[in-house]
C-alpha positions in Angstrom: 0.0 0.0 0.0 1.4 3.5 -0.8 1.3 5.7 2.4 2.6 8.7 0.6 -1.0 8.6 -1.6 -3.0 8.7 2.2 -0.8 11.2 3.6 -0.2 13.6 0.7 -4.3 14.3 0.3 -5.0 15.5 3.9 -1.3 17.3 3.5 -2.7 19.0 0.3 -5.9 20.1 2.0 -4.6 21.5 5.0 -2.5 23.9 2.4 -5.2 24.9 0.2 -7.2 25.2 3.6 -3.9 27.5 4.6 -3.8 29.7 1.1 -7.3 30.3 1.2 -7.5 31.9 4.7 -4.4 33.3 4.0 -6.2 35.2 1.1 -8.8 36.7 3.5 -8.7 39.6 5.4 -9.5 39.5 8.7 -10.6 42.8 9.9 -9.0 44.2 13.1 -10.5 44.0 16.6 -11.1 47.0 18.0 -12.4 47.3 22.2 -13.8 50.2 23.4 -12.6 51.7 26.6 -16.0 50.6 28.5 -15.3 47.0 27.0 -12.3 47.0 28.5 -13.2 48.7 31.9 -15.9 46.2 32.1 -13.0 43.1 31.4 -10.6 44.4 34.1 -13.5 45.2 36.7 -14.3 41.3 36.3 -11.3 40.2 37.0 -10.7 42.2 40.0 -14.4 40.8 41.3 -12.9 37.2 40.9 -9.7 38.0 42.5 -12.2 39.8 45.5 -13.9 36.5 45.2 -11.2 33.9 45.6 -9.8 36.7 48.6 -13.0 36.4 50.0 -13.3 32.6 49.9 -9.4 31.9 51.6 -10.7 33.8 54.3 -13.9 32.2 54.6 -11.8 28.8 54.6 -9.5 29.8 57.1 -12.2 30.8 59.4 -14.9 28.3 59.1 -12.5 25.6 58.5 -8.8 25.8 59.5 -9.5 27.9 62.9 -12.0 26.0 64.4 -10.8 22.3 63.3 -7.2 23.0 64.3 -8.6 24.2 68.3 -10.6 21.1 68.1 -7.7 18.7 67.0 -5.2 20.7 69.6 -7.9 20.4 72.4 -7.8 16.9 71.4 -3.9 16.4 71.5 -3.3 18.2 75.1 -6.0 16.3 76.3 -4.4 12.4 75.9 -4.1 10.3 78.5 -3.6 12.2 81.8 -2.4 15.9 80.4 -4.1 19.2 80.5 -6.3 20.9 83.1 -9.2 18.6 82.6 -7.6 15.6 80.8 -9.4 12.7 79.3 -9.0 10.1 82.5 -10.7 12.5 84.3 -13.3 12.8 81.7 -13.6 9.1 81.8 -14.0 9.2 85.6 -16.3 11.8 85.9 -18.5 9.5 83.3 -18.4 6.3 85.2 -19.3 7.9 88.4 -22.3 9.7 87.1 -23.2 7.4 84.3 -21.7 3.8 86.2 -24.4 1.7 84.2 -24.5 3.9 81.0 -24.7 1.7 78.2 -26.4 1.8 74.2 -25.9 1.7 70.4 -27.8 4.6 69.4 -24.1 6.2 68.8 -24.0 3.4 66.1 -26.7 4.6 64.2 -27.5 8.2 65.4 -25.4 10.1 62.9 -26.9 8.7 60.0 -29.5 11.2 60.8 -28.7 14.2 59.3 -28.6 12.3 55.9 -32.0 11.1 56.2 -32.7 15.0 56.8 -30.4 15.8 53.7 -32.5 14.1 51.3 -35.9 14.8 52.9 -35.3 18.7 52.9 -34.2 18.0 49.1 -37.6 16.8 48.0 -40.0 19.5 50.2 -36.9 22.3 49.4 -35.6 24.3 46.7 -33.7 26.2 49.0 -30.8 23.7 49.5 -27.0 25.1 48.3 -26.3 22.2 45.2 -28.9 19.6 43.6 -29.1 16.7 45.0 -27.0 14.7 42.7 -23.8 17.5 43.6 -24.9 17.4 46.8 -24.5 13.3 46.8 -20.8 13.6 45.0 -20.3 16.6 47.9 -20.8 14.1 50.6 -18.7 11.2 48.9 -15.9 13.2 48.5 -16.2 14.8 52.3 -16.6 11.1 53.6 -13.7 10.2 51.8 -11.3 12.7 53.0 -12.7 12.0 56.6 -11.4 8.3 56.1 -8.0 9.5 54.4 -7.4 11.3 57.3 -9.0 9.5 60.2 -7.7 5.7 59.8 -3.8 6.4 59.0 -4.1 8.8 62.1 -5.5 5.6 64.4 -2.6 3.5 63.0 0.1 6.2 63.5 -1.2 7.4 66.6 -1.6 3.9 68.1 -3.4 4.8 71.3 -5.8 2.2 73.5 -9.2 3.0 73.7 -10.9 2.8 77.5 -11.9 -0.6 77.0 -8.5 -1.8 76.6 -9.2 -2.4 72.1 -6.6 0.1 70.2 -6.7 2.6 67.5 -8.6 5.4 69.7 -7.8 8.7 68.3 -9.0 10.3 66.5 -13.0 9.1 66.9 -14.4 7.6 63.8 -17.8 8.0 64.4 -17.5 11.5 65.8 -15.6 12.7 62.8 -17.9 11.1 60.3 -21.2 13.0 63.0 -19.3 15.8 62.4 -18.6 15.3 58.8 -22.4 15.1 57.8 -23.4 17.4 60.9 -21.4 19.9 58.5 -22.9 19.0 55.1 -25.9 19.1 56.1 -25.2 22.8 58.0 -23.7 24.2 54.7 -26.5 22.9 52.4 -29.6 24.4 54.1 -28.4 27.3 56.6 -30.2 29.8 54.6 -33.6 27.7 54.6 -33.4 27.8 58.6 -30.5 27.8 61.2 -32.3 25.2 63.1 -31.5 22.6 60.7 -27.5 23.2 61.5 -28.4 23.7 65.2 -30.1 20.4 65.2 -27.5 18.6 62.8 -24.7 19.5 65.1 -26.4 18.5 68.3 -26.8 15.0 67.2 -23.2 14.6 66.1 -22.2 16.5 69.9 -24.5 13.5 70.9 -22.6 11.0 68.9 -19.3 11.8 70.4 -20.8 12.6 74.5 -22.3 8.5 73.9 -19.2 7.5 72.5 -17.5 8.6 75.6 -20.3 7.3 77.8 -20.2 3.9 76.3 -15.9 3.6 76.8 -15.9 3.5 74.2 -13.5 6.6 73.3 -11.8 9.5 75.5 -12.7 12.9 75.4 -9.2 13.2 73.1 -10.5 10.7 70.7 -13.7 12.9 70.3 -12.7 16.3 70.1 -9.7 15.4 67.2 -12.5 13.6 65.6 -14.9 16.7 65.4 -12.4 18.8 64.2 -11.0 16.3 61.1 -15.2 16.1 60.2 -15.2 19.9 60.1 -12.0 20.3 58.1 -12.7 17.8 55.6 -16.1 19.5 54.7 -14.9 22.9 54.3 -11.8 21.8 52.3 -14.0 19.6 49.5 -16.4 22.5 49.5 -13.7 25.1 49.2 -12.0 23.0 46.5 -15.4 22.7 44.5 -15.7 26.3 44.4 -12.6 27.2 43.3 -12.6 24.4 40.6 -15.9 23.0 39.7 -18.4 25.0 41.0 -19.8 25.5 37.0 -18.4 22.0 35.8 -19.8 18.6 36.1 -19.3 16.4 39.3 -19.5 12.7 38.7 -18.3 10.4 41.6 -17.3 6.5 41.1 -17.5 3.7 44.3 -15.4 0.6 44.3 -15.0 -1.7 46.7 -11.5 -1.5 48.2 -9.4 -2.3 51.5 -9.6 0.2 54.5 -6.1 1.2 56.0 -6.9 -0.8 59.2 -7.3 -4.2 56.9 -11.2 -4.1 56.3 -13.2 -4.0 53.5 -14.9 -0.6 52.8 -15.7 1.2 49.4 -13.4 3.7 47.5 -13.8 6.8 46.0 -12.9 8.6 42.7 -14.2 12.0 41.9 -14.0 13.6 38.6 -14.5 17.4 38.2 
């Protein structure tokens, strides 16, 4: 077979294709001064934007989530002013017979709240299916960071089983608590009042059960919070206009269990 034959024809097209536009004249662009006053005053409302949204981050997200964590840290063991063996004694003396498995189940609440708002609302921040790829992504980030912290950390829970901090269960509380605060504040602040007070409740039971110290809980909030505002502060800044589609597979936890994975494409 002669290649040259194949190749010359597309070859020869593309230079007729060049002489022609070649041959044309293509007629200057001219922009007016408003036109261009209206360009740069754009671009210094995005750059006022993005300043806006670093500081937003830092203060609804990095402040609050690294006093949580540090709360957490200077509380281990026996350290700090009220540490968590004193939080543990405290909760055996006034709760000696405390014992459930609400804390098992009790976070899930605020996503059963998510999607119920989502059908009688129209008030919620993203659609649903955003808002879906949202919490993936947030629960994700929350088990990035949680379960190679356990590992590292390698502290004994209460009841004598290991990998205590940070609190897995408060940190995913916390992690929808959050969601579910950023999606309908504007509809009512009631909803975030209520969605915080479970996951509070999630971590006070996990504490009450012996489940966890106070150290576990607090470092656990604070990770929930962070990873929340850090995937929300990421999808603005690069897909709040863009499609958002989010992929589970099955896959192996850090601490040798089975869980589900997540990739998210922007």
């Amino acid at each position: 077979m002669n290649l040259r034959k194949y190749v010359a024809v597309p070859l020869l097209s593309l230079s007729l294709l060049g002489n022609v536009q070649a041959q044309q004249v293509t007629p200057p662009v001219e922009l007016s001064s408003s036109s261009v006053s209206i360009l740069t005053r754009t671009d210094s409302l995005h750059k006022i934007e993005q300043k806006r949204s670093n500081r937003q981050f830092l203060k609804k997200a990095v402040l609050p989530s690294a006093v949580l964590v540090a709360a957490g840290i200077y509380t281990i063991k026996d350290n700090g002013f009220y540490s968590s063996y004193d939080a543990k004694n405290d909760a055996r003396t006034e709760f000696p017979r405390f014992s459930t498995k609400v804390d098992d189940y009790l976070f899930f609440v605020p996503i059963v709240g998510l999607y119920g708002f989502n059908l009688f609302s129209s008030q919620n921040k993203h659609d649903i299916r955003r808002q879906t790829g949202l919490l993936l992504a947030s629960g994700a980030l929350t088990t990035a960071i949680v379960y190679p912290t356990k590992i590292l950390s390698n502290q004994t829970r209460p009841n004598g089983l290991p990998r205590a901090f940070p609190s897995g269960h408060t940190a995913y509380a916390f992690t929808i608590a959050t969601i579910a605060d950023k999606e309908f504040r504007d509809k009512s602040p009631w909803i975030s009042v209520g969605s915080y007070t479970i996951a509070s409740a999630t971590g006070v039971m996990r504490v009450l059960n012996n489940e966890h110290w106070m150290s576990d809980v607090l470092a656990g909030a604070g990770i929930g919070i962070l990873s929340v505002n850090t995937v929300y502060w990421l999808h603005d800044k690069f897909a709040r206009n863009k499609g958002l589609n989010a992929t589970l597979a099955p896959t192996v936890l850090p601490n040798g269990e089975m869980g589900m994975g997540l990739a998210v494409k922007f």
